[in-house]
PQR file of N, CA, C, O and H, with PARSE charges and radii, in Angstrom:
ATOM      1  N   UNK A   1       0.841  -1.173   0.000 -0.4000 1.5000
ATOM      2  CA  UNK A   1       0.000   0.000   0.000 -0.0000 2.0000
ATOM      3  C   UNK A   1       0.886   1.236   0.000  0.5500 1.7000
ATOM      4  O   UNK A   1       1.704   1.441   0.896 -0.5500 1.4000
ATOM      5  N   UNK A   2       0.694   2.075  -1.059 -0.4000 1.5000
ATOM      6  CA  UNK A   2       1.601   3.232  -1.256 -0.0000 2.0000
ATOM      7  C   UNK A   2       0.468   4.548   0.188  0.5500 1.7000
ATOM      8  O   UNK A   2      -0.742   4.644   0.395 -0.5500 1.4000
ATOM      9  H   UNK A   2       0.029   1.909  -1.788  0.4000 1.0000
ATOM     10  N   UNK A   3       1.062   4.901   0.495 -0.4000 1.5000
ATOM     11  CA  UNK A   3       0.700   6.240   1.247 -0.0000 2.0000
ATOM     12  C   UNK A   3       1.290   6.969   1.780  0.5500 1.7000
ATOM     13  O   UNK A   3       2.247   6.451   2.358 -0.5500 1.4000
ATOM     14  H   UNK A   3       2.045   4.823   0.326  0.4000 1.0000
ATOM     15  N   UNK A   4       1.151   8.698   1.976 -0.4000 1.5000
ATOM     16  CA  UNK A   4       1.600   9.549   1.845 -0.0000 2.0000
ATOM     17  C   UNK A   4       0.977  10.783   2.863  0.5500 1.7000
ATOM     18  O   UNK A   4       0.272  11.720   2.487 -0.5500 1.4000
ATOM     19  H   UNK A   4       0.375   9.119   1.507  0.4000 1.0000
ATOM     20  N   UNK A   5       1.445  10.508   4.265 -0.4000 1.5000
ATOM     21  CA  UNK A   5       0.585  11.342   5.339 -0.0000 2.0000
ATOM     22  C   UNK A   5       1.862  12.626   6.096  0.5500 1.7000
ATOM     23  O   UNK A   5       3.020  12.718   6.503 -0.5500 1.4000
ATOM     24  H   UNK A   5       2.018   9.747   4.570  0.4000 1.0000
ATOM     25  N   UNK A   6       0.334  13.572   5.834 -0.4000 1.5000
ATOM     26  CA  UNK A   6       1.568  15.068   6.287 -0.0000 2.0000
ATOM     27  C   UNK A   6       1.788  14.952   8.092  0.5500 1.7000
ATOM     28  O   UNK A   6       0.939  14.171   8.521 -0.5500 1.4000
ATOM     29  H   UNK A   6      -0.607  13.497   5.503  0.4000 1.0000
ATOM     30  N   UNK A   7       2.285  15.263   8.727 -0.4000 1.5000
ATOM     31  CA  UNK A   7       2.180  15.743   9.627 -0.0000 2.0000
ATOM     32  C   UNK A   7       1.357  16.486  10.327  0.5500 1.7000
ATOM     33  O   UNK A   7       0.968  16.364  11.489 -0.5500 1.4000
ATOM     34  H   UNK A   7       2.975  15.897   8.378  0.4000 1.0000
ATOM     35  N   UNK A   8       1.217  16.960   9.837 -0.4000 1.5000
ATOM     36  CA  UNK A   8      -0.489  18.077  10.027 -0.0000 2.0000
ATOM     37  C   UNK A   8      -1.194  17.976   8.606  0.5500 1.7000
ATOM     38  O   UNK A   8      -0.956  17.752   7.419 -0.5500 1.4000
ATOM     39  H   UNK A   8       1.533  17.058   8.894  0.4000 1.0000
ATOM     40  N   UNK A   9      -2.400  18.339   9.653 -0.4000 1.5000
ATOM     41  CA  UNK A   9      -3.877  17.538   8.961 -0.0000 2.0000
ATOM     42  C   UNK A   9      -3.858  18.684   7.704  0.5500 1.7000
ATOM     43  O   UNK A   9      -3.381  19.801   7.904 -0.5500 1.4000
ATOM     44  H   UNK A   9      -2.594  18.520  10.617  0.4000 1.0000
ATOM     45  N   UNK A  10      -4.554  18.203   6.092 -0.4000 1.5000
ATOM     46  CA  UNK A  10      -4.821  18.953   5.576 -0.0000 2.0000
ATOM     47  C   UNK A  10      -5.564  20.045   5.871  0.5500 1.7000
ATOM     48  O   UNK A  10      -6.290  19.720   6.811 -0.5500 1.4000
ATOM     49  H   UNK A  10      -4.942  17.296   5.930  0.4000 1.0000
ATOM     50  N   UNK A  11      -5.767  21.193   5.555 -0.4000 1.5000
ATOM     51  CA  UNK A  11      -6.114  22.446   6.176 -0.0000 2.0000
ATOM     52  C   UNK A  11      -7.857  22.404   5.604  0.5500 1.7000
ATOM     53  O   UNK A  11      -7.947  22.109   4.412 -0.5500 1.4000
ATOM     54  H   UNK A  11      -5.177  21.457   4.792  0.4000 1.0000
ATOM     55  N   UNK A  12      -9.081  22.641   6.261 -0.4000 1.5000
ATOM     56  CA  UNK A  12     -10.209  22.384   5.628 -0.0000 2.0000
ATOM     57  C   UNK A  12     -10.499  21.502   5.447  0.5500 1.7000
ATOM     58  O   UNK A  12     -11.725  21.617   5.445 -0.5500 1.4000
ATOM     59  H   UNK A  12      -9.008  22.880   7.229  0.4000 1.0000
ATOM     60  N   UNK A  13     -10.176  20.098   5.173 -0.4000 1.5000
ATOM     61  CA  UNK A  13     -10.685  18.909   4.765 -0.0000 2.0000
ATOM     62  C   UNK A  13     -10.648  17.730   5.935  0.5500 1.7000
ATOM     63  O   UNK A  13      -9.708  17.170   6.500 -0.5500 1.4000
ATOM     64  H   UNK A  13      -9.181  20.005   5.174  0.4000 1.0000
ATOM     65  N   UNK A  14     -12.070  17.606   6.046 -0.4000 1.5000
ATOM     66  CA  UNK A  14     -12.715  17.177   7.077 -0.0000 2.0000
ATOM     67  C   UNK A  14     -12.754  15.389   6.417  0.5500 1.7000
ATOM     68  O   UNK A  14     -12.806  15.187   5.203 -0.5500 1.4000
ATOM     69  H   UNK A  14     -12.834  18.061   5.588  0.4000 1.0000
ATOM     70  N   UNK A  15     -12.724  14.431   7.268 -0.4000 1.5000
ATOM     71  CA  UNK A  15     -12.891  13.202   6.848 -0.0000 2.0000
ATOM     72  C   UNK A  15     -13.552  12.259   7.902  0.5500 1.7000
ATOM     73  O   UNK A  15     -13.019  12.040   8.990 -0.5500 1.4000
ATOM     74  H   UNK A  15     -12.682  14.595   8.253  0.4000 1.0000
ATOM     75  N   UNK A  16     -14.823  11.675   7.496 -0.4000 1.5000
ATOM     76  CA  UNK A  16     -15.098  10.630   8.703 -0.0000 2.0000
ATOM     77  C   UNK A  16     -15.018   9.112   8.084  0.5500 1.7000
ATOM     78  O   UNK A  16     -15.597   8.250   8.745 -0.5500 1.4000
ATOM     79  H   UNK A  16     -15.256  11.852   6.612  0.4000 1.0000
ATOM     80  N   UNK A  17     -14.548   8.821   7.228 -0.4000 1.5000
ATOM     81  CA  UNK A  17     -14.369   7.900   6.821 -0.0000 2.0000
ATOM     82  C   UNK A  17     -12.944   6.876   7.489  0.5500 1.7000
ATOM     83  O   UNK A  17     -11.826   6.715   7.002 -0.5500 1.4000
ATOM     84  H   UNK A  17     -14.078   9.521   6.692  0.4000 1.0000
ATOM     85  N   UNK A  18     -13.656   6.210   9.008 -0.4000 1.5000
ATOM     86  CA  UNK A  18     -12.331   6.055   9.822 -0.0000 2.0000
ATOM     87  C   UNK A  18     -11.248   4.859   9.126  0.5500 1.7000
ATOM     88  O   UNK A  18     -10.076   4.538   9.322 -0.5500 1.4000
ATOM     89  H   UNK A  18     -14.565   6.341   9.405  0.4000 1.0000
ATOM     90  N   UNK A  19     -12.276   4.442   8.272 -0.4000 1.5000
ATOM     91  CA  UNK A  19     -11.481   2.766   7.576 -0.0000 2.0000
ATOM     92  C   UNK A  19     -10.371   3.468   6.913  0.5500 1.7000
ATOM     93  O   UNK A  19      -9.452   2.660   6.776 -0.5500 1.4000
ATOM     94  H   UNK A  19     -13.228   4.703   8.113  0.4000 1.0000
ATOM     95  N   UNK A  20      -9.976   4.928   6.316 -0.4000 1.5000
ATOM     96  CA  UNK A  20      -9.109   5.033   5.625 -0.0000 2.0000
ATOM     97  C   UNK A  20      -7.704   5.618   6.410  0.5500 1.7000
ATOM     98  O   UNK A  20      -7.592   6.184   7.498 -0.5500 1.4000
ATOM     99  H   UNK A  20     -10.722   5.584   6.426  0.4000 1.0000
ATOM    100  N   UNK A  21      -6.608   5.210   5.314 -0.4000 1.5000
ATOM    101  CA  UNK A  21      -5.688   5.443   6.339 -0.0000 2.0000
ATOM    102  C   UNK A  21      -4.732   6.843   6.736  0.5500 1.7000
ATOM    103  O   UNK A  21      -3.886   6.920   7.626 -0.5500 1.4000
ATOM    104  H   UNK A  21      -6.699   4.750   4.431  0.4000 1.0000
ATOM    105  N   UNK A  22      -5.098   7.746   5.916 -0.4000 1.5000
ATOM    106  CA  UNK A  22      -5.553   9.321   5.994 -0.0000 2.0000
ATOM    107  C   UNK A  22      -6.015   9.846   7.554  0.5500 1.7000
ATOM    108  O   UNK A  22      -5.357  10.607   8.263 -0.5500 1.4000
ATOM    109  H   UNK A  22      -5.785   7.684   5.193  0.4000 1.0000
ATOM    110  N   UNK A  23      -7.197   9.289   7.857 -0.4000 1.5000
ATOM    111  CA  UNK A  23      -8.087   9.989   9.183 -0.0000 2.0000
ATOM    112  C   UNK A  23      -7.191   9.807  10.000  0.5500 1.7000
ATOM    113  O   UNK A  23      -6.175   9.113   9.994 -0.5500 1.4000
ATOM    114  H   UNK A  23      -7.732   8.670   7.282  0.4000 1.0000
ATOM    115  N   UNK A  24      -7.671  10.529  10.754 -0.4000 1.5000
ATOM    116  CA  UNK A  24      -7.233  10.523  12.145 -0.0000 2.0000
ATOM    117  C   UNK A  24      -8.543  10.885  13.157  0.5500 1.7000
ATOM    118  O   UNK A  24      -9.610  11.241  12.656 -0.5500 1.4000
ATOM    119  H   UNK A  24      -8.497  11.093  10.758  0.4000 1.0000
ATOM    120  N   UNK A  25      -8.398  10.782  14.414 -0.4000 1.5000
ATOM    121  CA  UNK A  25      -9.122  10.538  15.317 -0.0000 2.0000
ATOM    122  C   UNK A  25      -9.887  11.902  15.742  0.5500 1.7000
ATOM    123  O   UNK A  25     -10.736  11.949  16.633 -0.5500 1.4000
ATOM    124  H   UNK A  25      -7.532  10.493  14.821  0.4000 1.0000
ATOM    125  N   UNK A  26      -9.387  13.172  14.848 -0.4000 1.5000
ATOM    126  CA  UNK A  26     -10.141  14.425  15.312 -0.0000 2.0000
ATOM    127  C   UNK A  26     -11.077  14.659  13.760  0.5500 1.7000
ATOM    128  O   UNK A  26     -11.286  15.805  13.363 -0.5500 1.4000
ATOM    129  H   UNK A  26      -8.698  13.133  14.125  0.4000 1.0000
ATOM    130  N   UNK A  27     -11.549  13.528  13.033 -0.4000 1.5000
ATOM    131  CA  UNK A  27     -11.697  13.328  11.697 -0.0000 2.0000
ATOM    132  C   UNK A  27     -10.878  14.655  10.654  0.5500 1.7000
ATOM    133  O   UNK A  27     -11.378  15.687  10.207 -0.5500 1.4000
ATOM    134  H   UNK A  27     -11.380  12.597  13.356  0.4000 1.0000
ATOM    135  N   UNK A  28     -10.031  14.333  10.573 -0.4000 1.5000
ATOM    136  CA  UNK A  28      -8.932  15.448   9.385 -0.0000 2.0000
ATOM    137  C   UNK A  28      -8.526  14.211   8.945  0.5500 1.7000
ATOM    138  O   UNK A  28      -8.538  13.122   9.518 -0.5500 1.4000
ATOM    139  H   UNK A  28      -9.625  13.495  10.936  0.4000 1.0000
ATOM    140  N   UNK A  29      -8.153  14.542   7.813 -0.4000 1.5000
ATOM    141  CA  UNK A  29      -7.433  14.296   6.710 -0.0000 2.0000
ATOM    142  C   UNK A  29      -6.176  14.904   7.215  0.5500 1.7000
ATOM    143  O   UNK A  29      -5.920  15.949   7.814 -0.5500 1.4000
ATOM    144  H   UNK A  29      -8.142  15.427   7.348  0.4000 1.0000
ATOM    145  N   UNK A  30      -4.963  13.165   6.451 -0.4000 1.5000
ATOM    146  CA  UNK A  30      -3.415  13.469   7.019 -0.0000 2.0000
ATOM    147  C   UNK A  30      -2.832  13.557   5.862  0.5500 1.7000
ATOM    148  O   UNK A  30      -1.658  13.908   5.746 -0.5500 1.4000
ATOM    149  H   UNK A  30      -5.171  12.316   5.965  0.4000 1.0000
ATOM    150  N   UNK A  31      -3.615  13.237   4.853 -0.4000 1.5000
ATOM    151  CA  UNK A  31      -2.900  13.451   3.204 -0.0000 2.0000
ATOM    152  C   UNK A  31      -2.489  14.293   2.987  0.5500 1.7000
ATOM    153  O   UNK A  31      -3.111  15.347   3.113 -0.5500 1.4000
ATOM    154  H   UNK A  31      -4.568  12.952   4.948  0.4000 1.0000
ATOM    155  N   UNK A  32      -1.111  14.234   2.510 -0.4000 1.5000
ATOM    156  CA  UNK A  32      -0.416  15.250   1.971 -0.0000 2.0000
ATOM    157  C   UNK A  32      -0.865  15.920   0.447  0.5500 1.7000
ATOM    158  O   UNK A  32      -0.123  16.661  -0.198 -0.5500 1.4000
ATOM    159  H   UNK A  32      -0.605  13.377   2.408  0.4000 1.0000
ATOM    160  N   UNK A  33      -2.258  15.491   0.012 -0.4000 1.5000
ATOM    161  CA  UNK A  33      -2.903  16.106  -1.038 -0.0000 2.0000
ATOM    162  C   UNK A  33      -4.096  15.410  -1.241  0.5500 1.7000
ATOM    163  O   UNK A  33      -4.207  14.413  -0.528 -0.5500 1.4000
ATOM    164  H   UNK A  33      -2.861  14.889   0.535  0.4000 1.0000
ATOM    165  N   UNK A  34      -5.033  15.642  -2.014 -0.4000 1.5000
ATOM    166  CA  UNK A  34      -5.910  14.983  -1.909 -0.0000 2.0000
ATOM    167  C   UNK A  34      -6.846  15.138  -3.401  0.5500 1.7000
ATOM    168  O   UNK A  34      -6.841  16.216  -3.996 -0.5500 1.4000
ATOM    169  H   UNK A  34      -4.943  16.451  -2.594  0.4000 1.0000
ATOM    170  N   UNK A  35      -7.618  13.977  -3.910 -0.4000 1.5000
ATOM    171  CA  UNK A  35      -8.426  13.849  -5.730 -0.0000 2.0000
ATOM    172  C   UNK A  35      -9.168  13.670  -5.605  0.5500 1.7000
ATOM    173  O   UNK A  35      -9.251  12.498  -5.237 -0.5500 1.4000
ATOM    174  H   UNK A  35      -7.622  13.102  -3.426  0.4000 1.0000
ATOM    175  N   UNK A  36     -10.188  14.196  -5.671 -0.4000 1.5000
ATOM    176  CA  UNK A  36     -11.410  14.241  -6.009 -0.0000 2.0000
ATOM    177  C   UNK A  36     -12.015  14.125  -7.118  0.5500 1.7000
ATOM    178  O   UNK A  36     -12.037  15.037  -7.944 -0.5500 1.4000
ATOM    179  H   UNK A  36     -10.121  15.148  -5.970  0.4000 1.0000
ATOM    180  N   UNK A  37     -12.665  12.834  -7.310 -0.4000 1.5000
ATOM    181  CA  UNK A  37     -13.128  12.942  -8.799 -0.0000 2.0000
ATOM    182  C   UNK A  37     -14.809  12.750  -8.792  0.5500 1.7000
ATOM    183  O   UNK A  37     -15.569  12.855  -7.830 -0.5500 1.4000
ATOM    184  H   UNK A  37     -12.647  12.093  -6.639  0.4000 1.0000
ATOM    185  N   UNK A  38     -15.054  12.501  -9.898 -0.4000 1.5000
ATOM    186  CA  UNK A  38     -16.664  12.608 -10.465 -0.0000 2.0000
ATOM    187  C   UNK A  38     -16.881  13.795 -11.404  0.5500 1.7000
ATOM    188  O   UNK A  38     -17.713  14.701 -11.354 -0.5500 1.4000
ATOM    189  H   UNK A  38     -14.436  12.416 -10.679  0.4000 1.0000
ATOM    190  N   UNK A  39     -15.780  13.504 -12.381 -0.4000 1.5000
ATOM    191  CA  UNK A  39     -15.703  14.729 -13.749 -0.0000 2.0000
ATOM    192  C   UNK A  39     -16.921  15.127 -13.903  0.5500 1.7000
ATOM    193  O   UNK A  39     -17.172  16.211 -13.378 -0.5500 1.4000
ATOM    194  H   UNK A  39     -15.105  12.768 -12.422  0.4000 1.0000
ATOM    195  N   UNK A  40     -18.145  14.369 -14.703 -0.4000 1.5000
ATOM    196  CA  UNK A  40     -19.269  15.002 -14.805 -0.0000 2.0000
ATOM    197  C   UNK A  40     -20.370  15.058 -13.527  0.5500 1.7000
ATOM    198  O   UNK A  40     -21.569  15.054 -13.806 -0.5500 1.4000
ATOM    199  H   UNK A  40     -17.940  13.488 -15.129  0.4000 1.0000
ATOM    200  N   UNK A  41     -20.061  15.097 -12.520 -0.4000 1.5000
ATOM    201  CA  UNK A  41     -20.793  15.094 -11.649 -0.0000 2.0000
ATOM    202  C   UNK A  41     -22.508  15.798 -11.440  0.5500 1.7000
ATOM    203  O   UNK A  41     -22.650  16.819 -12.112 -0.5500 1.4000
ATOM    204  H   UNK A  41     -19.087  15.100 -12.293  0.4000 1.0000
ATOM    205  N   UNK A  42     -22.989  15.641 -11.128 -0.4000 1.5000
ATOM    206  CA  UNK A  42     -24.280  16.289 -10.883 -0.0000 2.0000
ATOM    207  C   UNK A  42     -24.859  16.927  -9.151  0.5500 1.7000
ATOM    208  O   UNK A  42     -25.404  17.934  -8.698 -0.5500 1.4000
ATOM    209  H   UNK A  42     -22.874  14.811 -10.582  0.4000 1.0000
ATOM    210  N   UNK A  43     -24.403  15.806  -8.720 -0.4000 1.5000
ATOM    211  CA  UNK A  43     -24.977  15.709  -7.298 -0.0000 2.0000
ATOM    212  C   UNK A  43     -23.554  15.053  -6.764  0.5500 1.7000
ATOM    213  O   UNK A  43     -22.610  14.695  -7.470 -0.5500 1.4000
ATOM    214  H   UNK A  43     -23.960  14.989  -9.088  0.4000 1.0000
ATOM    215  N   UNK A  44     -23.664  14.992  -5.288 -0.4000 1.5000
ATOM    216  CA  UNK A  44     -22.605  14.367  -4.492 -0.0000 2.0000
ATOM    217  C   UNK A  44     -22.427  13.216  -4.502  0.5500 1.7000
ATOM    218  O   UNK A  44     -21.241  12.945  -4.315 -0.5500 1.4000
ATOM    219  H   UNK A  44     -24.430  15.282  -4.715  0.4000 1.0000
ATOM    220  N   UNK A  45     -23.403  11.916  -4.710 -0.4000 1.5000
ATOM    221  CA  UNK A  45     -23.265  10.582  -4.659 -0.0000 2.0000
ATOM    222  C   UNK A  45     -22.397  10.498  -6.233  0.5500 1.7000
ATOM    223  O   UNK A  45     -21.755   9.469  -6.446 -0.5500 1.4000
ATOM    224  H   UNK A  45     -24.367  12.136  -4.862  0.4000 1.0000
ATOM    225  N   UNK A  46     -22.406  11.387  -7.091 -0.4000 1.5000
ATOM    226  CA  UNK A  46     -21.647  10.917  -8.114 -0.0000 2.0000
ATOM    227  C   UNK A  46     -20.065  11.387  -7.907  0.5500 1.7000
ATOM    228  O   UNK A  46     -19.269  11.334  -8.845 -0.5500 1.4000
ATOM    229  H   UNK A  46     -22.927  12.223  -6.918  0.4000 1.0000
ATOM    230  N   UNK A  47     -19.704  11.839  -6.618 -0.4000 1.5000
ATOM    231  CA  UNK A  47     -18.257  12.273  -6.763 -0.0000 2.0000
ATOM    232  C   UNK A  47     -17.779  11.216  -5.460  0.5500 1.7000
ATOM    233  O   UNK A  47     -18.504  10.495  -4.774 -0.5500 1.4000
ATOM    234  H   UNK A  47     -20.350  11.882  -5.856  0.4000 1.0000
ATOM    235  N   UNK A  48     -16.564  11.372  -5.407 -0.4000 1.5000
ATOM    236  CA  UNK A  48     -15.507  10.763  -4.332 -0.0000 2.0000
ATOM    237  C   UNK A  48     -14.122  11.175  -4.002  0.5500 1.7000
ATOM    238  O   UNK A  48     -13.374  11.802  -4.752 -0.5500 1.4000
ATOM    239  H   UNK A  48     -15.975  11.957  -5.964  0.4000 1.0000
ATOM    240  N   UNK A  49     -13.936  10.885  -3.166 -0.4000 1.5000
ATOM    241  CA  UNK A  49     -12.478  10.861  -2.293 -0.0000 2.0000
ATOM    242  C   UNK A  49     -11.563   9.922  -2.949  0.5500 1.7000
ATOM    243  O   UNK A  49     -11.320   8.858  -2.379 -0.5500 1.4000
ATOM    244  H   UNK A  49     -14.544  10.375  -2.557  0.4000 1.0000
ATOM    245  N   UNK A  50     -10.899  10.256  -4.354 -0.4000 1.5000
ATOM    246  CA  UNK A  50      -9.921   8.704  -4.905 -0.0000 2.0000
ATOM    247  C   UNK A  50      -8.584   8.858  -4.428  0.5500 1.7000
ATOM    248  O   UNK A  50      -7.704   8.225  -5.012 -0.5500 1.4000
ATOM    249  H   UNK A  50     -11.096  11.120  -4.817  0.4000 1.0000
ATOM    250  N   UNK A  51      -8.239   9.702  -3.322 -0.4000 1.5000
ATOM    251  CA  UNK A  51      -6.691   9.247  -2.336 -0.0000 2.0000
ATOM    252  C   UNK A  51      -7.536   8.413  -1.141  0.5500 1.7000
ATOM    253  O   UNK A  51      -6.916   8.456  -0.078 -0.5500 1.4000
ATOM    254  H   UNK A  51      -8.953  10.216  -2.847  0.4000 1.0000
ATOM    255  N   UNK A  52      -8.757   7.691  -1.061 -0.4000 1.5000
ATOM    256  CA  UNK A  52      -9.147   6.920   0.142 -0.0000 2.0000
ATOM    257  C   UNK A  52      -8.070   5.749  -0.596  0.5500 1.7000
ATOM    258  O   UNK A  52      -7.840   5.435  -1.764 -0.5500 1.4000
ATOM    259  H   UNK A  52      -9.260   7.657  -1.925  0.4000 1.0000
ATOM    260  N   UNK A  53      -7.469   5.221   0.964 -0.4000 1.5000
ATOM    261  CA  UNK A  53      -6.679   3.814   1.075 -0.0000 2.0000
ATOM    262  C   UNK A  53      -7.134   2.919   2.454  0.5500 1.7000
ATOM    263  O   UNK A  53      -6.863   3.370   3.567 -0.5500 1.4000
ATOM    264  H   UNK A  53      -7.656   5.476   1.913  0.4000 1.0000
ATOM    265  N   UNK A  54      -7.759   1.775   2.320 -0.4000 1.5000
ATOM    266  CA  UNK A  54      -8.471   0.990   2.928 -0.0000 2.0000
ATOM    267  C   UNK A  54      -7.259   1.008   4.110  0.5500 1.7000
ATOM    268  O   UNK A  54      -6.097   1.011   3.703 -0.5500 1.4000
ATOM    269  H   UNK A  54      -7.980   1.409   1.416  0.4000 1.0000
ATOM    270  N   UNK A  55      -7.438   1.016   5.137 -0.4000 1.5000
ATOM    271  CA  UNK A  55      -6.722   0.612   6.293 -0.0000 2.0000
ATOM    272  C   UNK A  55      -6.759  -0.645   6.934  0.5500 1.7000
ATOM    273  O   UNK A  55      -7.609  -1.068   7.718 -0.5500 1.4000
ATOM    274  H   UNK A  55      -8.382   1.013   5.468  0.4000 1.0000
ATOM    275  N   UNK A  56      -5.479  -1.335   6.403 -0.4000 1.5000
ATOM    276  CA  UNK A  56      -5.751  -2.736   6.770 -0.0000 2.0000
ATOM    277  C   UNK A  56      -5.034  -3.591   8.330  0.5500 1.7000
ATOM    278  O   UNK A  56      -4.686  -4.738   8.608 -0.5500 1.4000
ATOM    279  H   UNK A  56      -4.789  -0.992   5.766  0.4000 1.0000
ATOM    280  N   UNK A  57      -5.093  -2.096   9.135 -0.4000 1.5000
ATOM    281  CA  UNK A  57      -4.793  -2.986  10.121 -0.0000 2.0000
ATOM    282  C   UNK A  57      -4.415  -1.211  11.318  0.5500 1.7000
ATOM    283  O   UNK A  57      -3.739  -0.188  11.208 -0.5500 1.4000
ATOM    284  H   UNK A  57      -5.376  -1.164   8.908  0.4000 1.0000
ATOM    285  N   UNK A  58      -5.319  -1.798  12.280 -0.4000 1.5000
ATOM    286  CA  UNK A  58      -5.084  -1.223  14.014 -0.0000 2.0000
ATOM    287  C   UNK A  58      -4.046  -0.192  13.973  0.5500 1.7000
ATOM    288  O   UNK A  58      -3.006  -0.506  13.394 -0.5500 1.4000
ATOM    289  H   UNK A  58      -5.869  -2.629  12.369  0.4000 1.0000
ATOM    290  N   UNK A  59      -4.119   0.803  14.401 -0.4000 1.5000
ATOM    291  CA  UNK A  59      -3.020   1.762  14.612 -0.0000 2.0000
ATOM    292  C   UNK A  59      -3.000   1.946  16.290  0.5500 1.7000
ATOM    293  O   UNK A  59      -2.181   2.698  16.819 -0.5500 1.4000
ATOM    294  H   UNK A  59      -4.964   1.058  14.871  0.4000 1.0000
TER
END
């Protein structure tokens, strides 16, 4: 698993998605950048978070 966490939380970007390995426990985002896709999007269920990385194990 490639990943890439800042030291401090991205600035604004809020995350509750705890399975990924980004969050942290004050829900921020630790990514040192972050993609968002859903090019043609309409609504929100058509976009996503594509730097989420499944967290496969206990911190």
């Amino acid at each position: 698993m490639s990943c890439t966490n800042s030291d401090k939380p991205l600035g604004g970007v809020k995350c509750v998605v705890t399975n990924c390995v980004h969050h942290n426990t004050d829900n921020e985002c630790m990514a040192d950048h972050i993609m968002v896709g859903g090019r043609d999007a309409n609504k929100v269920s058509e976009t996503g978070c594509e730097t989420f990385s499944k967290k496969e194990c206990c911190n």
